[in-house]
Legacy VTK file of the C-alpha trace (Angstrom):
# vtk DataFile Version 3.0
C-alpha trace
ASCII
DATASET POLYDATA
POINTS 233 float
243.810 141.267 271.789
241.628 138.053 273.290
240.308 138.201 276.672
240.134 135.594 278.669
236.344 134.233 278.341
234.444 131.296 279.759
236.871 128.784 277.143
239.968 130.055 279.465
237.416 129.706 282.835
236.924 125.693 281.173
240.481 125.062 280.243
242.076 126.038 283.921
239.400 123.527 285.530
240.385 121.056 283.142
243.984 121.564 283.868
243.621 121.392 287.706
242.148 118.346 287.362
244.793 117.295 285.196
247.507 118.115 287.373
245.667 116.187 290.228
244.269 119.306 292.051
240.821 118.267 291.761
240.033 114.754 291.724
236.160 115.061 290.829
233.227 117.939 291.205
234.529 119.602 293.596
236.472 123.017 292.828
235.672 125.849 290.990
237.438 128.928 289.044
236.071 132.310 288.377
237.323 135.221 286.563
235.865 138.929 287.449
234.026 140.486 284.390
232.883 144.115 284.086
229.501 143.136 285.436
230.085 140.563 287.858
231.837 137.054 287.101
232.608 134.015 285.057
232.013 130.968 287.329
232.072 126.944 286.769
229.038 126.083 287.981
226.604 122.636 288.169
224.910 121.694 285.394
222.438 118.749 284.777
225.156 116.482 283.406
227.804 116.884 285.827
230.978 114.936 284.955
233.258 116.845 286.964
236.597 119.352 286.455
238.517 117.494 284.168
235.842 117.237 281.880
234.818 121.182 282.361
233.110 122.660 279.096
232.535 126.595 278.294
228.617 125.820 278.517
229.517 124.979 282.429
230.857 128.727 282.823
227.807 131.263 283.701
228.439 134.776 284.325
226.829 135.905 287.552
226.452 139.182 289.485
228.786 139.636 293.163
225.899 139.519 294.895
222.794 137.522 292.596
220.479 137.028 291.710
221.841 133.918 289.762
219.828 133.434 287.100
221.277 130.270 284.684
220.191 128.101 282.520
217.712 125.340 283.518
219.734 122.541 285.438
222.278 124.716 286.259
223.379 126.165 289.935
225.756 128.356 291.508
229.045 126.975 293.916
228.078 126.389 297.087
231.203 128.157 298.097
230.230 131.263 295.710
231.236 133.337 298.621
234.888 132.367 298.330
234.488 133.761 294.961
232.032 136.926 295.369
233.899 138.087 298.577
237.190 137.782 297.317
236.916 139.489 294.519
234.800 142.411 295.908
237.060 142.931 298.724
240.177 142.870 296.178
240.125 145.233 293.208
243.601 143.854 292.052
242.008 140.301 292.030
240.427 139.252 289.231
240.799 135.384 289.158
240.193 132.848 292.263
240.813 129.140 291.927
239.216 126.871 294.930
240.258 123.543 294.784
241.217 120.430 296.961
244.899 119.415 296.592
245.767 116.578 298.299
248.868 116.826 298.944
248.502 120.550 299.931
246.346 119.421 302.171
247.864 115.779 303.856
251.000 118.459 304.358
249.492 121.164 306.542
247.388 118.521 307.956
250.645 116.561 309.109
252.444 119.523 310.174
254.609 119.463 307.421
255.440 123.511 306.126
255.606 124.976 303.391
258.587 126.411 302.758
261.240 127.733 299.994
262.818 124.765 300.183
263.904 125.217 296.746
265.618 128.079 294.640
265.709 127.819 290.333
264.354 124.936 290.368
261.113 126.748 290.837
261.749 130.630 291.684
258.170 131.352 291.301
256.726 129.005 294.451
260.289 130.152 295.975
259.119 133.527 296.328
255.345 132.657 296.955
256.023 131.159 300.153
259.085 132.995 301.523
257.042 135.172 303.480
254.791 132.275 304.529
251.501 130.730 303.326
248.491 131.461 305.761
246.102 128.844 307.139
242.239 129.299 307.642
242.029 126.804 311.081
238.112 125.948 309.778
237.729 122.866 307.309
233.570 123.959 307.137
232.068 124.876 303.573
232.037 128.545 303.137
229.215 129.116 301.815
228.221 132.305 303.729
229.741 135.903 302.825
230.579 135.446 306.413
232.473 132.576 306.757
234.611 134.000 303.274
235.214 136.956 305.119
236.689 134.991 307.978
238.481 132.954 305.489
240.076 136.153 304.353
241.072 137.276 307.337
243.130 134.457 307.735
244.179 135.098 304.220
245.079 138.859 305.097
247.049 140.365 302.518
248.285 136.789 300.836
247.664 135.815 297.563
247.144 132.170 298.699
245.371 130.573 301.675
245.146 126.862 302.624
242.080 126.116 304.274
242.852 123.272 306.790
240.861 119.782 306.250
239.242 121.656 303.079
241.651 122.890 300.380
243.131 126.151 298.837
242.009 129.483 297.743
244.338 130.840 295.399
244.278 134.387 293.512
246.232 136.086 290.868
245.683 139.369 288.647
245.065 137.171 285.701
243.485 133.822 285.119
247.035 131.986 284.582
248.640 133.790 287.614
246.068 132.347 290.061
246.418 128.563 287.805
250.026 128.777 288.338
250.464 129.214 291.970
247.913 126.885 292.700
249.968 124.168 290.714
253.064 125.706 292.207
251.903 125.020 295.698
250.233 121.862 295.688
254.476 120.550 293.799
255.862 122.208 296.900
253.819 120.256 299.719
254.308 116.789 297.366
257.893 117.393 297.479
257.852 118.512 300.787
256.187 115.460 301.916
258.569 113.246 299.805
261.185 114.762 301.947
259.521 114.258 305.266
258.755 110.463 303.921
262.312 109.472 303.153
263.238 111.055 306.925
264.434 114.243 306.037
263.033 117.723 307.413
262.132 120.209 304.622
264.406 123.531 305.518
264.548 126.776 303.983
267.177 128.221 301.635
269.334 130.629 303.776
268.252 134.338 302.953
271.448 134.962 301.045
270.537 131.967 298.366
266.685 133.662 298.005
267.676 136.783 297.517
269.637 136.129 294.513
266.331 134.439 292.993
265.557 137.200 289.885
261.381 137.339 289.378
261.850 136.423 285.708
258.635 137.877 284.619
255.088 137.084 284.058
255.338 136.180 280.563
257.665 133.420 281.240
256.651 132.261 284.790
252.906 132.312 284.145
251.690 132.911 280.550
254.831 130.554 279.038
253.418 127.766 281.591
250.090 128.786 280.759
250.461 128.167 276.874
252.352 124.353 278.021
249.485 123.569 280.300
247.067 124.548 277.686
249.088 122.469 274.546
249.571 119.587 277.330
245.252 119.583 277.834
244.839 119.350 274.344
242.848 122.232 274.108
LINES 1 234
233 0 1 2 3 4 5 6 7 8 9 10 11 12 13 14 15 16 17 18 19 20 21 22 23 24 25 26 27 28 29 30 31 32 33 34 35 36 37 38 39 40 41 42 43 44 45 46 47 48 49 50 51 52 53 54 55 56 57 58 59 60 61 62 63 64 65 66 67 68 69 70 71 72 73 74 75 76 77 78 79 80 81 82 83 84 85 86 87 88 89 90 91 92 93 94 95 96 97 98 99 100 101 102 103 104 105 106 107 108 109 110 111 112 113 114 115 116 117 118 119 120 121 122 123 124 125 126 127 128 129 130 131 132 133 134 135 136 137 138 139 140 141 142 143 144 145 146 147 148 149 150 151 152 153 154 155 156 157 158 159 160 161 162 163 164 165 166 167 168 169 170 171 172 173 174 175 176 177 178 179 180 181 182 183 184 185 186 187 188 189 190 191 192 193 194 195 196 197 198 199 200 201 202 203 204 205 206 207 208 209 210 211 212 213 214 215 216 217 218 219 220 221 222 223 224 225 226 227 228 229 230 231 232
């Protein structure tokens, strides 16, 4: 059996940026490690997510020091990464990225919602019992402004952070991929909606509760091997 290594840490910044989740440098993904964790950090060259390369992915201790390779540095926002991760055993992935649409949506007041049922069950569920909102668009790059950031997050696996972006976790490197890429298709349709006059509602209870969870093989590691054929990689 593979485990997922710095490639896999590359290949889900390359595919945010791909599916428009992260426009330029900014954003980062880390996977937890026995030691510590696998981070895209900063490196002399910087050419941004979609062009992410394994020799961009350090492993670094929770809590430093960070010692890398000569031109490289740590996230700012290691914090969101470190803290999350410490404070979560079942975590081992965090994406932080800036979706733009995830973000114009909150912004405008717009929900998220399960506004639709098989036609994604996966998001469906995600945000049937709501998606919080961290009310500070600052950079965290304190462990104390990630630990307020999770405590807007509470027990979520997914937190927009208002003006800023999205912190998104999973138990595995394509869980925490998909629901990022799930969200940020939910607030574009959910702002087509509101931009052709309609009001994004919520499938009655009756409709969601006939939505099966199909699996993690097919709703994450199936869209995990298309995203990854789709990059090229």
């Amino acid at each position: 059996m593979k485990f997922p290594g710095k490639e896999d840490v590359a290949l889900a910044c390359r595919v945010l940026a791909q599916q428009g989740l992260a426009r330029d440098v900014l954003g980062h993904v880390s996977l937890r490690t026995g030691t510590g964790m696998l981070i895209r950090c900063r490196g002399p060259k910087e050419r941004g997510l979609l062009h992410t390369e394994a020799a961009d992915v350090h492993e670094v201790a929770l809590d430093g020091p960070y010692e890398l390779p000569y031109g490289y540095a740590v996230p700012a926002e290691l914090p969101i990464h470190a803290e999350t991760l410490r404070r979560h055993p079942g975590v081992n992935a965090v994406v932080h990225a800036h979706p733009p649409a995830l973000v114009t949506a909150d912004l405008a007041g717009v929900p998220l919602l399960p506004i639709v049922g098989a036609f994604d069950i996966p998001t469906a569920r995600l945000v049937r019992d709501g998606v919080p909102v961290h009310p500070r668009a600052v950079l965290i790059r304190t462990a104390a402004l990630a630990a307020e950031m999770l405590t807007s997050m509470g027990d979520r696996p997914v937190c927009v952070l208002r003006g800023h972006g999205l912190t998104a976790t999973g138990a595995t490197l394509a869980q925490a991929v998909t629901r990022a890429i799930g969200l940020e298709h939910l607030a574009r349709m959910s702002l087509d909606i509101a931009r052709a006059g309609g009001t994004p509602r919520p499938l009655p209870e009756s409709d969601l509760a006939e939505l099966p969870d199909l699996g993690a093989e097919l709703n994450e590691e199936a869209v995990w091997r298309y995203l990854k054929e789709r990059s090229g990689a």
